[in-house]
N, C-alpha and C positions, 0 to 999 in steps of 0.2 A: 437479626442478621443470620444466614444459612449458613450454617458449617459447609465448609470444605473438603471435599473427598480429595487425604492426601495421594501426592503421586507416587511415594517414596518411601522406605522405610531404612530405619539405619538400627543392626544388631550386633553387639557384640557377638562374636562369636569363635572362643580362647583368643587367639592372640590378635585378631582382627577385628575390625568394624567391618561389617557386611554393607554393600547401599543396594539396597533393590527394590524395583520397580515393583509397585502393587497389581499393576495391570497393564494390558496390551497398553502401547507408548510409543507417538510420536513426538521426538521433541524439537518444539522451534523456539524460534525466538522466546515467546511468551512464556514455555515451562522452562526454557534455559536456565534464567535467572535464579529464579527460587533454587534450583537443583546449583549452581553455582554459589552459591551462599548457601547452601545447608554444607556443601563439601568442604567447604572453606574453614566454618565452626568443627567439621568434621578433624579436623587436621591435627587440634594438641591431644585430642580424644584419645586417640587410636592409638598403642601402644609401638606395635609392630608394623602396623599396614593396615590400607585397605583394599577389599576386595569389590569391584564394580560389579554385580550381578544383570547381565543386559538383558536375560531371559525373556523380560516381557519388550522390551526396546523394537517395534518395528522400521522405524525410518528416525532417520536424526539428521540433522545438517550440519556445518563445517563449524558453526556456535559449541555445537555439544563437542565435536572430534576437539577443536580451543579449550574446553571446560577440562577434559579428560587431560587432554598435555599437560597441561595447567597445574593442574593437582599432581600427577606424576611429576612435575618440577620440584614444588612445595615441600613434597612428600620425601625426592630423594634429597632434597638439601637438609633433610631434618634427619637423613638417617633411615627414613621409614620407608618402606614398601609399595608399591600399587600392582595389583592384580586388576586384571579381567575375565571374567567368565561368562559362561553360557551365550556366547556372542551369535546372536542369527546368523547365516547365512548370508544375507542383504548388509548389514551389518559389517561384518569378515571383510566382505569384496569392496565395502567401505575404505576401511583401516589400508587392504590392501594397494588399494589405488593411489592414497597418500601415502603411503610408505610407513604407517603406525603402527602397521603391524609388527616391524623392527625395534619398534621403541616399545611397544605396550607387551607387559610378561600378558599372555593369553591364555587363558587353560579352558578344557568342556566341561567341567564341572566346578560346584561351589569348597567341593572335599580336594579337589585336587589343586584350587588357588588357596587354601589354609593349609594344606603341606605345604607352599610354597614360601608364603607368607612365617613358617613356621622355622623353617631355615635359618 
């Protein structure tokens, strides 16, 4: 059976779980899921929060912007935190069309959503 080249990686990093894309990434339906269930397990992990790194994220559909609510609900009923960072451009104008941008704490870097996160 051939190994998998995963999509995603999850790190501690101080008071946060990191999740970030290994590479360029679209996500549809088909990588939704897996990233949907790794967030999921991701949830009693994480101390403080976690921080969503989009960096490599080119295009996503209204499944991932679900996935991402989703988690920031989980997360705030638990006390804990969700950050976004390094969010493209294409991405941004995403969030901002649905109005996510109002819900999701946003930051440009990975250093300035673990100050946040750190709070």
């Amino acid at each position: 059976m051939a190994e998998v080249d995963p999509l995603f990686e999850i790190k501690a990093d101080g008071p946060a779980a990191v999740v970030r894309f290994l590479r360029t990434t679209h996500i549809e339906a088909g990588s939704a899921e897996p990233l949907a269930n790794l967030l999921s397990a991701l949830r009693p992990s994480s101390p403080k929060g976690v921080i969503v790194d989009l960096s490599c994220l080119e295009w996503a559909n209204s499944l991932f912007l679900g996935i991402l609510v989703g988690l920031y609900r989980k997360l705030e009923e638990k006390d804990r935190k969700m950050v976004v960072a390094c969010v493209p451009e294409q991405i941004r104008d995403m969030l901002r069309l649905t109005g996510l941008h109002q819900l999701l704490n946003i930051h440009k870097n990975v250093e300035e959503a673990v100050n946040e996160i750190s709070k």
